[in-house]
C-alpha positions as a LaTeX table, in Angstrom:
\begin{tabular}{lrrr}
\hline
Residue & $x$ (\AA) & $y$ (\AA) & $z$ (\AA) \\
\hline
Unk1 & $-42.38$ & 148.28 & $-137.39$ \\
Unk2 & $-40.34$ & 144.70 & $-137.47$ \\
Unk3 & $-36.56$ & 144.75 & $-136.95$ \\
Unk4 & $-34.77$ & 143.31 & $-139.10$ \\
Unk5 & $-33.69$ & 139.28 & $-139.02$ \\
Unk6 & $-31.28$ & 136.97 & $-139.99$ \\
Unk7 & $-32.79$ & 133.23 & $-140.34$ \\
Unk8 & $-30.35$ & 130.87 & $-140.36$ \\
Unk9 & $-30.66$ & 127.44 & $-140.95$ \\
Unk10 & $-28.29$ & 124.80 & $-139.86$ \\
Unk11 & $-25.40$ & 123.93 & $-142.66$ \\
Unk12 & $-26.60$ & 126.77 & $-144.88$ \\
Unk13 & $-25.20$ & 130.36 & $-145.24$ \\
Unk14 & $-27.06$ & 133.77 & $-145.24$ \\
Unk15 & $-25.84$ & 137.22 & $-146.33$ \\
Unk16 & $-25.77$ & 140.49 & $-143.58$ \\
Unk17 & $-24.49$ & 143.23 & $-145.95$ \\
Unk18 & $-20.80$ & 141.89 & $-147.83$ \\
Unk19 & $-20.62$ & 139.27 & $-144.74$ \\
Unk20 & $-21.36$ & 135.80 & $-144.85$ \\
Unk21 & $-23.09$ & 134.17 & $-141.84$ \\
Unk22 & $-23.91$ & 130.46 & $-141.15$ \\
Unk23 & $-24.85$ & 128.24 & $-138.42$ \\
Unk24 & $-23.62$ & 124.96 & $-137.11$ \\
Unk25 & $-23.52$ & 122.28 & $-134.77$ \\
Unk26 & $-27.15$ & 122.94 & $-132.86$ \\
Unk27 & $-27.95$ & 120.73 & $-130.08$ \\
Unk28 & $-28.80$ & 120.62 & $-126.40$ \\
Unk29 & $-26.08$ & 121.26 & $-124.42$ \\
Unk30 & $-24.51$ & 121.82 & $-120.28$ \\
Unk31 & $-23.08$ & 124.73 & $-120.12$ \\
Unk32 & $-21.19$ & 127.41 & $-117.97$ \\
Unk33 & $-22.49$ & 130.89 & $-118.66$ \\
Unk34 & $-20.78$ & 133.89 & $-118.10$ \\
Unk35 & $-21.67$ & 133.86 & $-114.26$ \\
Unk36 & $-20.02$ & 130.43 & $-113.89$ \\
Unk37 & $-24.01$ & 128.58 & $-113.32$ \\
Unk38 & $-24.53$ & 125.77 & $-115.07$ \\
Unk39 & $-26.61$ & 126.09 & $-117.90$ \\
Unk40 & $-28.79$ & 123.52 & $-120.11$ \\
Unk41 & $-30.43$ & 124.54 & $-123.90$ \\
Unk42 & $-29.99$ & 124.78 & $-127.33$ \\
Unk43 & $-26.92$ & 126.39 & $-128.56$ \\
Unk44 & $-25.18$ & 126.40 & $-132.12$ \\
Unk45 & $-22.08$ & 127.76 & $-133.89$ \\
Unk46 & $-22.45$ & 130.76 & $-135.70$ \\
Unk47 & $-19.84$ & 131.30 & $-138.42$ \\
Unk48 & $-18.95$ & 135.31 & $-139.39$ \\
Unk49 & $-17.09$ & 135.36 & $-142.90$ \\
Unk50 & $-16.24$ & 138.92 & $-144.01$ \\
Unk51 & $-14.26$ & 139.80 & $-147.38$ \\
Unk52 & $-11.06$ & 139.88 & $-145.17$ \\
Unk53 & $-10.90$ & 136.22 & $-143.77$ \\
Unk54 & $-8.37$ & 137.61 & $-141.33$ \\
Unk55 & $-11.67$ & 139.01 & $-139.20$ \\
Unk56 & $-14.20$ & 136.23 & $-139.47$ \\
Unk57 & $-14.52$ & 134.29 & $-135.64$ \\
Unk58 & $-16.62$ & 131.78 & $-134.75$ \\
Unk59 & $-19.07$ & 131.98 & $-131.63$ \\
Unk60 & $-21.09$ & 129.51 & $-129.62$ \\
Unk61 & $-24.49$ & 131.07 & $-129.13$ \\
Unk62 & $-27.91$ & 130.15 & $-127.18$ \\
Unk63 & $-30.78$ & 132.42 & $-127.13$ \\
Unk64 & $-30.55$ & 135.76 & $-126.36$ \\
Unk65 & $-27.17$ & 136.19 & $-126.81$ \\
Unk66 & $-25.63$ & 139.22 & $-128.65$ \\
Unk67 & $-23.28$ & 139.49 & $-131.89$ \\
Unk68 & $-22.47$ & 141.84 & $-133.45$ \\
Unk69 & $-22.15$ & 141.29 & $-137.47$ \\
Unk70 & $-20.87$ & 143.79 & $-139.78$ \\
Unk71 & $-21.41$ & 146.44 & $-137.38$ \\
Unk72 & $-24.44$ & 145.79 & $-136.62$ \\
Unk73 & $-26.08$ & 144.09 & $-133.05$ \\
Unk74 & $-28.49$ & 140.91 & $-133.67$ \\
Unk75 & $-29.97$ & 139.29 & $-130.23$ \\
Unk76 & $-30.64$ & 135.69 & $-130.92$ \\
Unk77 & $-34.02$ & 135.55 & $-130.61$ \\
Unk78 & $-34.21$ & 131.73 & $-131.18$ \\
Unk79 & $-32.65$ & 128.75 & $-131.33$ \\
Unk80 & $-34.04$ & 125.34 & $-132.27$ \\
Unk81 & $-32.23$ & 122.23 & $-132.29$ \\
Unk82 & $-34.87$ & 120.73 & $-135.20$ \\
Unk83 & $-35.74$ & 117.30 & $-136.25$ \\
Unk84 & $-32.87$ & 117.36 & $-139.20$ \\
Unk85 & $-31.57$ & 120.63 & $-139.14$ \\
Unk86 & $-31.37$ & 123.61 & $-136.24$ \\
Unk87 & $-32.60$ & 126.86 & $-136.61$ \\
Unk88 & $-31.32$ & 130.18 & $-135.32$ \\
Unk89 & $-33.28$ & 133.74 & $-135.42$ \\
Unk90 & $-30.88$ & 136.89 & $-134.99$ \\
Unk91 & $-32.93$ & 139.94 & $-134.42$ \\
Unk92 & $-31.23$ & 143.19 & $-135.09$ \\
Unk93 & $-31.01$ & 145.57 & $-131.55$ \\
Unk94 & $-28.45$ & 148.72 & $-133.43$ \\
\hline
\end{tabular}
């Protein structure tokens, strides 16, 4: 049995139940992860817009990262910085 996905694709929006999800700004990037180590891959902005603006947030994200959307758990599954657009594949975990 698959899990279920969100595809997102740079500048666009998807739909997860009543909440809006879109991705941004994907590119190669330094980074410090959680552990402080210095980090280098594809990350992008993913945008959560419920009905009440007051909860949406905004998250930097590389893969396998977690969110959780609409009470749900995705794991990024991938990320890809693309010729014109990036890519991002959210795989739901619970």
């Amino acid at each position: 049995m698959t899990k279920p996905t969100l595809c997102l694709i740079e500048t666009t929006v998807a739909e997860a139940g009543d909440v809006r999800v879109g991705l941004s700004n994907v590119w190669e990037e330094t980074f410090s992860d959680a552990k402080g180590r210095a980090q280098n891959t594809v990350r992008g902005t993913i945008s959560v817009m419920p009905p009440d603006t007051a909860k949406g947030f905004d998250l930097r994200v590389a893969r396998g990262d977690r969110v959780t959307i609409n009470g749900a758990v995705y794991q990024v599954v991938q990320m890809n910085a693309g010729e014109i657009r990036g890519s991002a594949t959210l795989e739901r975990i619970s």
